[in-house]
C-alpha positions in Angstrom: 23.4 74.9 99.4 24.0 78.0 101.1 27.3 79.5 100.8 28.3 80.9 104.6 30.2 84.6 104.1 33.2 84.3 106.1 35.3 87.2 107.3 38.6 87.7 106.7 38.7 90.5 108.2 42.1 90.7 110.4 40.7 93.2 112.9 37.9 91.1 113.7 40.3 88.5 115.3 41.9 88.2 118.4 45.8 87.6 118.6 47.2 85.6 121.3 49.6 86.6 123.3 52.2 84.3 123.2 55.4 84.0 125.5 57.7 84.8 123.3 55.8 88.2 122.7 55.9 88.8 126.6 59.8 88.3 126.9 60.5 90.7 123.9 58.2 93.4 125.7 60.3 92.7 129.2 63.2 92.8 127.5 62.2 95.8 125.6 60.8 97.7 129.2 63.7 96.8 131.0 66.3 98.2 128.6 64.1 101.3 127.3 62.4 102.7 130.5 64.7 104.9 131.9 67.0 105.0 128.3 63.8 107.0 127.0 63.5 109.0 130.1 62.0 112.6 129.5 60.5 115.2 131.6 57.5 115.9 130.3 56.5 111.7 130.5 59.3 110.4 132.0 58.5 106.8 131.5 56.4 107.0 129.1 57.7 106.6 125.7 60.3 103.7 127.3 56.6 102.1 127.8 55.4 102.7 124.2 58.5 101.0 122.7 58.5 98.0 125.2 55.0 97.2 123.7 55.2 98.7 120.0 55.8 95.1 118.3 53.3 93.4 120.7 50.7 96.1 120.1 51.6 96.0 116.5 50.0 92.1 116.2 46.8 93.0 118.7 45.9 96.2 116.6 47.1 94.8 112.7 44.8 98.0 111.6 46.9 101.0 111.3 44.4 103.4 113.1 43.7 101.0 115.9 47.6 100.6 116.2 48.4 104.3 116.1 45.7 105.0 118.8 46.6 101.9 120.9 50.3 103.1 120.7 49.2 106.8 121.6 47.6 106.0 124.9 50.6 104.2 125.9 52.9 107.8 125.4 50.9 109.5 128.2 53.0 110.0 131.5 54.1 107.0 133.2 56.7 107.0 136.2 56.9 103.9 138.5 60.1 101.5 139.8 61.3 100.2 136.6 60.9 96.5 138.0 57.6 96.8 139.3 56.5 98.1 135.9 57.2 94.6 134.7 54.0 94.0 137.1 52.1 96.7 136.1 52.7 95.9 132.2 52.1 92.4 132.6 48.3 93.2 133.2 48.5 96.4 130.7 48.9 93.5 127.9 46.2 91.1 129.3 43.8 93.8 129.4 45.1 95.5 125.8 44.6 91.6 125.0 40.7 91.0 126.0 39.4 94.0 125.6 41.4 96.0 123.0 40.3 100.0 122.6 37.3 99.6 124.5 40.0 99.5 127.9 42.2 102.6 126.7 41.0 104.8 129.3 40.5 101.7 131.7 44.3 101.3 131.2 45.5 104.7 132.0 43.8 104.9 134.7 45.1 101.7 136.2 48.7 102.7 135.1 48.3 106.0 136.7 46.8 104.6 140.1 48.8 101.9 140.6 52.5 103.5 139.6 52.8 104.8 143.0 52.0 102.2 144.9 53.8 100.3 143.4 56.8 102.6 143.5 57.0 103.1 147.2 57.2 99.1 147.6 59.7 98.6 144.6 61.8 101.6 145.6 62.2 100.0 149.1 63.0 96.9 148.6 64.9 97.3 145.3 66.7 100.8 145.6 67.2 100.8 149.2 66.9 97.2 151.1 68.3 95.2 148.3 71.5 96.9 147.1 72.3 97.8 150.6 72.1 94.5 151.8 73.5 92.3 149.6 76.2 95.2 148.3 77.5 95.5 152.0 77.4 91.6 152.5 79.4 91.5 149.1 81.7 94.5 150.2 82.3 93.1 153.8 83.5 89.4 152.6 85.7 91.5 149.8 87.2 93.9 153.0 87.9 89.8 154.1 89.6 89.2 151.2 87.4 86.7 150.2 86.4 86.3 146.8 82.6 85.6 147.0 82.0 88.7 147.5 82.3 89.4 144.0 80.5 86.3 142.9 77.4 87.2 145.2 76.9 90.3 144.2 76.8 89.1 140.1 74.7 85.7 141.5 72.4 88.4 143.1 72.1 90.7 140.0 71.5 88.0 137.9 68.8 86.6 140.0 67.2 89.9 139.7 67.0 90.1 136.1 65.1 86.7 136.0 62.8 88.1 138.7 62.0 91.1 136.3 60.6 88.2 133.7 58.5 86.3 136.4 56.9 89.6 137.3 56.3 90.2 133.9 54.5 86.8 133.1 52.5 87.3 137.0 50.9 90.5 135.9 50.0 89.0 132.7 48.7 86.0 133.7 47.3 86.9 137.2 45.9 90.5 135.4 44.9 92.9 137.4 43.2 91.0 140.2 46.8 90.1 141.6 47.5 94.4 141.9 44.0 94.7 143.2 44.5 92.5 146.1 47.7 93.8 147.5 46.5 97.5 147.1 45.5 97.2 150.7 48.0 95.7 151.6 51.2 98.1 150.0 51.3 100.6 152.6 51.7 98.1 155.4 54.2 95.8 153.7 56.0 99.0 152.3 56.2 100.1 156.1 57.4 97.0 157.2 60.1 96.5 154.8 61.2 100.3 156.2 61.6 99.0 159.2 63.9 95.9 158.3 65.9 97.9 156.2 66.6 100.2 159.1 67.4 97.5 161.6 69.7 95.9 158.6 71.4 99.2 158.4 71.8 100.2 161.8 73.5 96.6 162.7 75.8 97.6 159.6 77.0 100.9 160.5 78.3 99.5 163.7 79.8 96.6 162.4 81.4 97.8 159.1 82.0 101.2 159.6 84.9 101.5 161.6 85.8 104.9 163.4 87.5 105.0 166.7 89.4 107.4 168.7 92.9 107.4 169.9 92.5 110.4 172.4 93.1 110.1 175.7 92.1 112.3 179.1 95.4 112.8 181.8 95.6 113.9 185.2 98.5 113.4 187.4 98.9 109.6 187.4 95.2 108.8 186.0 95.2 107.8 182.0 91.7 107.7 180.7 91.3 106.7 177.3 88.4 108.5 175.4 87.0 105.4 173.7 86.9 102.6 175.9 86.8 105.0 179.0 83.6 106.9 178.0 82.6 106.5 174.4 82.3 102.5 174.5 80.6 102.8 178.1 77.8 105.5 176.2 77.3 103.5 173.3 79.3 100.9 171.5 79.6 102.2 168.2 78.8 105.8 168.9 81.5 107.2 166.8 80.4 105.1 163.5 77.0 106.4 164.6 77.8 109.5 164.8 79.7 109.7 161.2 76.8 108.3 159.2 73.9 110.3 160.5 76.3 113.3 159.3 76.6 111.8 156.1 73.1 111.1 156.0 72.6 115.1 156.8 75.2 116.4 153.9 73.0 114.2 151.7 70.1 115.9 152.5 71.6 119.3 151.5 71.4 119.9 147.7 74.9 121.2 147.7 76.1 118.3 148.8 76.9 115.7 146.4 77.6 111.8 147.1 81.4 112.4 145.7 82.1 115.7 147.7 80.7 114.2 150.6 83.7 111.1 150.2 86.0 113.4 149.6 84.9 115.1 152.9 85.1 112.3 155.1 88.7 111.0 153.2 90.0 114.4 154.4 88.9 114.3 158.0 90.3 110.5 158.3 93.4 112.3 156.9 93.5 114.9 158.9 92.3 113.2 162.2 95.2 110.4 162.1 97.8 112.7 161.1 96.8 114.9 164.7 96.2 111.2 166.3 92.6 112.1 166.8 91.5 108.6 165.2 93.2 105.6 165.5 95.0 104.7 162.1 
């Protein structure tokens, strides 16, 4: 009888990713991206610790691991949620294919982090907090107590949503990011456009700014806001106000908190004169 040689040989076989791998990488990404932040790679080394352990069982060699590891420090900047996407499919490929895909990786990485950044920084940085922050803030200015409760109901949502992303890019791969690359730029513009129709109808129902001013001439009162401004524009003062803000902002020397301050001082200032109605 012939004896078969059997290799032992832990390199030789594959490890399976298993869920429990995926959720400690998530977990990992989602408290080390921006933690390890750095200017030379920003993202990077938050991305080599996020997968150190899982890369660790794929590449049980030492050199393997170290090389595996090194690819993963290169520069990497993209909308930490989205990268759950993005490193979802990093691990199925580092999965199949192993070192044969290092270059394969970082060059998906690098063409699809911003991409992916212009739809995660829209919906998540800008639509989403704005949103449901100024639905939150507005039933708090109520005085009702939901507010509060949305807004931790809504953040907690969103950290679940980081782990189904996460598990998506893994198990869909990269086909799932191949398909909507045609797509990102027009669903990227789109949400633009809702988030500015969301924001508009908010400045002129939240922010409140009216004037008590009025225009006399013998016997004729006119008053200054429902005389003229309201027959403009509704809402033309509130307008008004936040494309200044939005102006300040734009300047470097002004920050968010001088920019309060600035427009706490005019409300001051402007009720004391009985320029705006207190």
């Amino acid at each position: 009888m012939m004896n078969k040689k059997i290799d032992l040989n832990p390199s030789n076989m594959k490890y399976k990713v298993t869920k429990k791998d995926l959720r400690r990488a998530c977990w990992r990404w989602n408290w080390f991206c921006v933690n390890m932040f750095n200017y030379e790679t920003q993202e990077g080394p938050g991305v080599a610790i996020s997968l150190a352990p899982l890369l660790r069982k794929i590449y049980p060699n030492d050199d393997e691991y170290e090389k595996a590891l090194t690819n993963h420090f290169r520069y990497f900047n993209t909308t930490p949620i989205m990268g759950n996407l993005l490193l979802g499919a990093v691990v199925a490929m580092e999965e199949k294919d192993g070192l044969k895909a290092a270059e394969t990786i970082q060059s998906f990485k690098t063409s699809m982090m911003g991409p992916l950044a212009g739809i995660g920084d829209t919906i998540f940085w800008v639509l989403w907090p704005t949103i449901m922050g100024s639905l939150s803030g507005y039933m708090a200015l109520q005085g009702n107590p939901l507010g509060a409760i949305v807004w931790l109901i809504v953040n907690i949502l969103l950290y679940i949503l980081k782990y189904w992303f996460y598990d998506v890019g893994y198990t869909s791969g990269t086909k799932l990011i191949d398909n909507l690359g045609t797509k990102l730029n027009i669903f990227t513009e789109a949400a633009s456009i809702m988030g500015l129709t969301v924001i508009g109808s908010l400045v002129a129902t939240v922010v409140k700014v009216s004037t008590s001013l009025t225009f006399q001439m013998g016997k004729v009162n006119l008053a200054l806001q429902t005389g003229v401004l309201d027959k403009i524009m509704p809402a033309l003062l509130p307008a008004l106000l936040t494309f200044i803000v939005y102006k300040l902002l734009e300047n470097k020397k002004w920050t968010a908190t001088r920019v309060i301050f600035l427009v706490i001082l005019l409300a001051l200032i402007g009720t004391y004169f009985g320029v705006f109605k207190a």
